[in-house]
N, C-alpha and C positions, 0 to 999 in steps of 0.2 A: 291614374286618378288626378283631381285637378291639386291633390295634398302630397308634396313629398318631405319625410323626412332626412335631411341632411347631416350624414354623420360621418363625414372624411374631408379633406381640404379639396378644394376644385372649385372651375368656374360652370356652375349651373344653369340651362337655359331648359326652356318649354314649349313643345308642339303641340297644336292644337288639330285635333281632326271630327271634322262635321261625318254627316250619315253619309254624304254623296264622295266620299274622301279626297275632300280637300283639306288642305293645312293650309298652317300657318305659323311661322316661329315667333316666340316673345321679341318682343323690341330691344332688349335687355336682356345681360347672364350677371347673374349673381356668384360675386367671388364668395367663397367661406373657406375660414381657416380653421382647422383644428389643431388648439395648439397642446401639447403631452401632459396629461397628467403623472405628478411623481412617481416615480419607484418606489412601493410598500416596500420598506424597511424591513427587516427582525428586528424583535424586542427579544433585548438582551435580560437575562435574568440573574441580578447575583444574590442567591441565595435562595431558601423554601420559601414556597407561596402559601405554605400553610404552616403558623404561627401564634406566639400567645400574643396578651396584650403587651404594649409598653415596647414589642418589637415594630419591626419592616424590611421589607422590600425593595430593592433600589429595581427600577424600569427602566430600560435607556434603548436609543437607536442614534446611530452614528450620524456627528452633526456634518450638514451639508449647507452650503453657500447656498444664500437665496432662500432656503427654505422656512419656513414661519412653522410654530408646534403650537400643539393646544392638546394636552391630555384630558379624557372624557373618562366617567365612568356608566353604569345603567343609570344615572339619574342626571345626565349632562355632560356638558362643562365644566370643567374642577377650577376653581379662581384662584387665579395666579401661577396655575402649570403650563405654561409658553416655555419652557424650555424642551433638550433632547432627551432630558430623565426627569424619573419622578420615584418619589420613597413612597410607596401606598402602606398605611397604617390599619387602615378598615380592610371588612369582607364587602369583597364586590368583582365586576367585571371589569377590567382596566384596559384603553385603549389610545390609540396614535393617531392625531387626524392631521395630516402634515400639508402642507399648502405651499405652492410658488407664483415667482414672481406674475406669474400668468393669471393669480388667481383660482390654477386647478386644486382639486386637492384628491387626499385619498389617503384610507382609514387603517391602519395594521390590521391583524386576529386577534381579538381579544386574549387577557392575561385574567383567568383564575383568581381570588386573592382568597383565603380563609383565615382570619383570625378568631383565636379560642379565646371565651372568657377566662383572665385570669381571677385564680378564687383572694378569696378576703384572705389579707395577711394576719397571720393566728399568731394570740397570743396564749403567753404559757401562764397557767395558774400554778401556783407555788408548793400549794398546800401550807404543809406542817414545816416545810424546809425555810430555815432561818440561816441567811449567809454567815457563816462562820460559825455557827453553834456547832457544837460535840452531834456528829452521828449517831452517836447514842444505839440503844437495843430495839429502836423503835422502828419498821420501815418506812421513809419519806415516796411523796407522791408525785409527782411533776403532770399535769392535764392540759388538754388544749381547754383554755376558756371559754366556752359555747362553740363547742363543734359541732360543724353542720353537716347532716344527715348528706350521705353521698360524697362524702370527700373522700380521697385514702389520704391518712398522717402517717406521716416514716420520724422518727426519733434519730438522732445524730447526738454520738459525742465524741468531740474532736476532731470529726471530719467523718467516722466511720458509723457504719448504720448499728442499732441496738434495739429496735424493736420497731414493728409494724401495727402499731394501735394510735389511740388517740391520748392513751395516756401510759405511763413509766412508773411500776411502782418498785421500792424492796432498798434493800443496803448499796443505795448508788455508789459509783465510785466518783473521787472528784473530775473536771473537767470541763469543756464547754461545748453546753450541751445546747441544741435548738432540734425545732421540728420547723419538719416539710410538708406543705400542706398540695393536694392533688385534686386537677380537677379535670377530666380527660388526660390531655398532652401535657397541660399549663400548670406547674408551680410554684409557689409563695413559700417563702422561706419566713419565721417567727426573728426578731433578733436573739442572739446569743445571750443565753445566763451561766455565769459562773458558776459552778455549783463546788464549792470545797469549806471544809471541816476544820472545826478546834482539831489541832494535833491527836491523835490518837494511837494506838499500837495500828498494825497490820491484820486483817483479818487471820483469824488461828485456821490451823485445819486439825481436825480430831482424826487422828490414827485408831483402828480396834482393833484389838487382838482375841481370841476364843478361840472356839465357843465355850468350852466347859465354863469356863468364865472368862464374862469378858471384861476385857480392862481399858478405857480409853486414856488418853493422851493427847496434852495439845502440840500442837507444831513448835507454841513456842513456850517455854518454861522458865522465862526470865522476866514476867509479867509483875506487879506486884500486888493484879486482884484476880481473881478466876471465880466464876459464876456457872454452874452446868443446870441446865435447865433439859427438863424430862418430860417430853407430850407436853409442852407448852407451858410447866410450872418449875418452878425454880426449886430446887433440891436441895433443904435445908443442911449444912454444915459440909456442901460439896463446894471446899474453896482454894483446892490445888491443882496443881497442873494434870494431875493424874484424878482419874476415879474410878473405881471398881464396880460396874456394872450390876456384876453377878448373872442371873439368868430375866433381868427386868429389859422384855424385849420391847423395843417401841424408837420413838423419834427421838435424837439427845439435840440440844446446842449446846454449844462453849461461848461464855462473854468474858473478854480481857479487859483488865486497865492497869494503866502504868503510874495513875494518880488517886483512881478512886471516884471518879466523877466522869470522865470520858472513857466510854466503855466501846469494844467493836465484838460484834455476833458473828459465829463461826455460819457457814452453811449449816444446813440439819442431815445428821447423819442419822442413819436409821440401820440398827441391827435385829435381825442375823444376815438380811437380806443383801448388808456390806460386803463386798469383799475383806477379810482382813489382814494386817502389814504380814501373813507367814512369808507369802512370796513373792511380797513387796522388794524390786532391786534398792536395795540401800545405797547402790551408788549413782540412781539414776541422777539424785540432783544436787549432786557433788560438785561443789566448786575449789578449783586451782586456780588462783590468783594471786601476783600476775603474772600473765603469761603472753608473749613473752618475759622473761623475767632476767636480772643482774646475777640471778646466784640464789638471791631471797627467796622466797613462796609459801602461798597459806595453804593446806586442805582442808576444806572445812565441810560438814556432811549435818545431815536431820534424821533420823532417823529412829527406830527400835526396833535394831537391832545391836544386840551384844554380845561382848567376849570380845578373845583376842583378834584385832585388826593387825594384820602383817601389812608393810609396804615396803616392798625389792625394786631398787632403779637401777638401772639399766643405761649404758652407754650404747649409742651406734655400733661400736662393734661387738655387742652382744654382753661387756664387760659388766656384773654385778659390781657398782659404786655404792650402793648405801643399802643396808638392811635394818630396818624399823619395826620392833614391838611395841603395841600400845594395848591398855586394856580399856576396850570399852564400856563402863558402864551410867551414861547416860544418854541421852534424846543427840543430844548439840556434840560433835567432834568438830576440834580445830585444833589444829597445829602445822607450826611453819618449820620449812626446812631450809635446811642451805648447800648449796650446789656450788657455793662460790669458788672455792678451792680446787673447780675438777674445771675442765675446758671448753670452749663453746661448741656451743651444738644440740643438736635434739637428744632428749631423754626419755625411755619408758618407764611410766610408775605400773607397777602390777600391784592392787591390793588384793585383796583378799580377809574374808570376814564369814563367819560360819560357812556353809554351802554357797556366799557367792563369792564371785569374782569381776575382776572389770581390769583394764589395763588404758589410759592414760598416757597423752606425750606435753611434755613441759620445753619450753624452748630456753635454751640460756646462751644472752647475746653476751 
């Protein structure tokens, strides 16, 4: 054809031929050079392409003499990415259009980006909770402040998760507490609130014993107000550690205070449906301290159960060292011993208390 196109280096000339075939060659050859377009790079990736807001992406290809960058996305040219990396923040297509001294150029494979919306960061509404006030018999609220439909909230105190709503109600414990707000991948954390209390006792636990009749008891007996509230109403002239049920089946709580003014609510127990302490181990939550120990040591127990508590200790080589009657008759056992006089080493306590038993190693350095 009288058109060619030229697409390798070489020196180009042209025949011409009429009908009766005769030629004739150009006057002239045209030199063309074809000079190399770049080597497409890899784009390097460090880290996920798909992220919340507030993150990124670092993009990069290995820098090379000579070569000129310009990072593009689907809507262009990005201003001011002439370097061999680039941090993409937005959802989009990401790309390499690298160019040499020749003026060739040539584009990498596009880079993926997604970023999630991050949600609104949530605040906590307080409710009835007043920093520092008495706990009280009342239960406090903690809510996310206008939560918005389609989030998940997760509740954290002190690092550990405690519930999966939007909001936290009942006899908190102190701590510091926030919530986690979700919105697909992406979440927003509330800042931290303090949440702790005028001094008050320890939450009680109420032991029951029956059926014939039932008798409960608080865990702690050393209170100086008790309160037993029955189906939600308070039981006039029930104001000792102890109360006698009788056969009134239903929900109990127990309210302590060691002032009269700051009170703390037991869990709600509910009989007959309770298990009750018959064959409760009384030694399950027995403490010996310390341990290791000089000689010294406390055993100290909660319980109800009563009668004689025997404690036989025992040397390493099998030697009975100390033989111990006590007679128990309340909640609270404590009493300390002393090993000082015998020699170092490990020792077994065997107790023993109506039908049970438990056996115990005390270390004396």
């Amino acid at each position: 054809t009288s058109q060619f196109t030229a697409r390798s280096s070489g020196f180009y000339s042209l025949t011409v031929f009429n009908s009766s075939g005769c030629f004739v060659n150009s006057t002239n050859n045209v030199n063309v050079t074809v000079n190399p377009t770049p080597v497409i790079p890899t784009v390097s990736i460090s880290g996920p392409t798909q992220f919340c807001e507030g993150e990124s992406v670092n993009l990069s290809v290995s820098l090379s003499e000579g070569i000129t960058y310009s990072w593009h996305n689907q809507d262009g040219a990005l201003t001011g990415a002439v370097s061999n990396s680039f941090a993409a923040t937005l959802t989009g297509e990401y790309f390499l259009e690298i160019q040499n001294s020749d003026g060739c150029r040539s584009k990498t494979v596009p880079v993926g980006v997604i970023v999630g919306r991050m949600p609104l960061k949530p605040d906590i509404e307080t409710g009835s909770y007043t920093e520092g006030k008495c706990l009280g018999e009342t239960p406090i609220r903690l809510s996310v402040d206008n939560a918005i439909t389609g989030y998940n909230y997760k509740w954290f105190r002190n690092g550990a998760s405690v519930a999966d709503t939007s909001f936290i109600e009942g006899f908190l414990k102190p701590g510091q507490y926030y919530v986690e707000v979700q919105d697909g991948e992406c979440t927003n954390d509330s800042d931290s609130l303090n949440v702790w209390f005028k001094d008050a006792p320890p939450k009680p636990f109420i032991y029951a014993k029956g059926p014939t009749v039932w008798y409960l008891t608080s865990s702690i007996i050393t209170a100086l107000k008790y309160k037993w509230y029955y189906n939600g109403t308070l039981i006039s002239g029930a104001d000792d550690y102890l109360y006698i049920a009788n056969q009134n089946l239903g929900k109990y709580n127990l309210s302590i205070s060691n002032d009269g003014v700051c009170y703390t609510i037991s869990d709600t127990l509910t009989i007959p449906e309770v298990t009750g302490i018959d064959d409760a181990d009384p030694f399950e939550a027995m403490r010996i301290y310390p341990n290791p120990t000089t000689g010294l040591f406390t055993i100290e127990m909660n319980n109800n159960v009563f009668g004689e508590l025997i404690i036989d200790i025992f040397s390493q080589n099998g030697s009975k060292v100390l033989n111990i009657k006590f007679e128990k008759t309340t909640e609270h056992f404590s009493s300390q011993i002393d090993l000082s006089g015998h020699s170092k080493g490990m020792y077994l306590i065997n107790l023993s208390i109506d039908k049970f038993k438990a056996v115990r190693k005390v270390m004396v350095e």
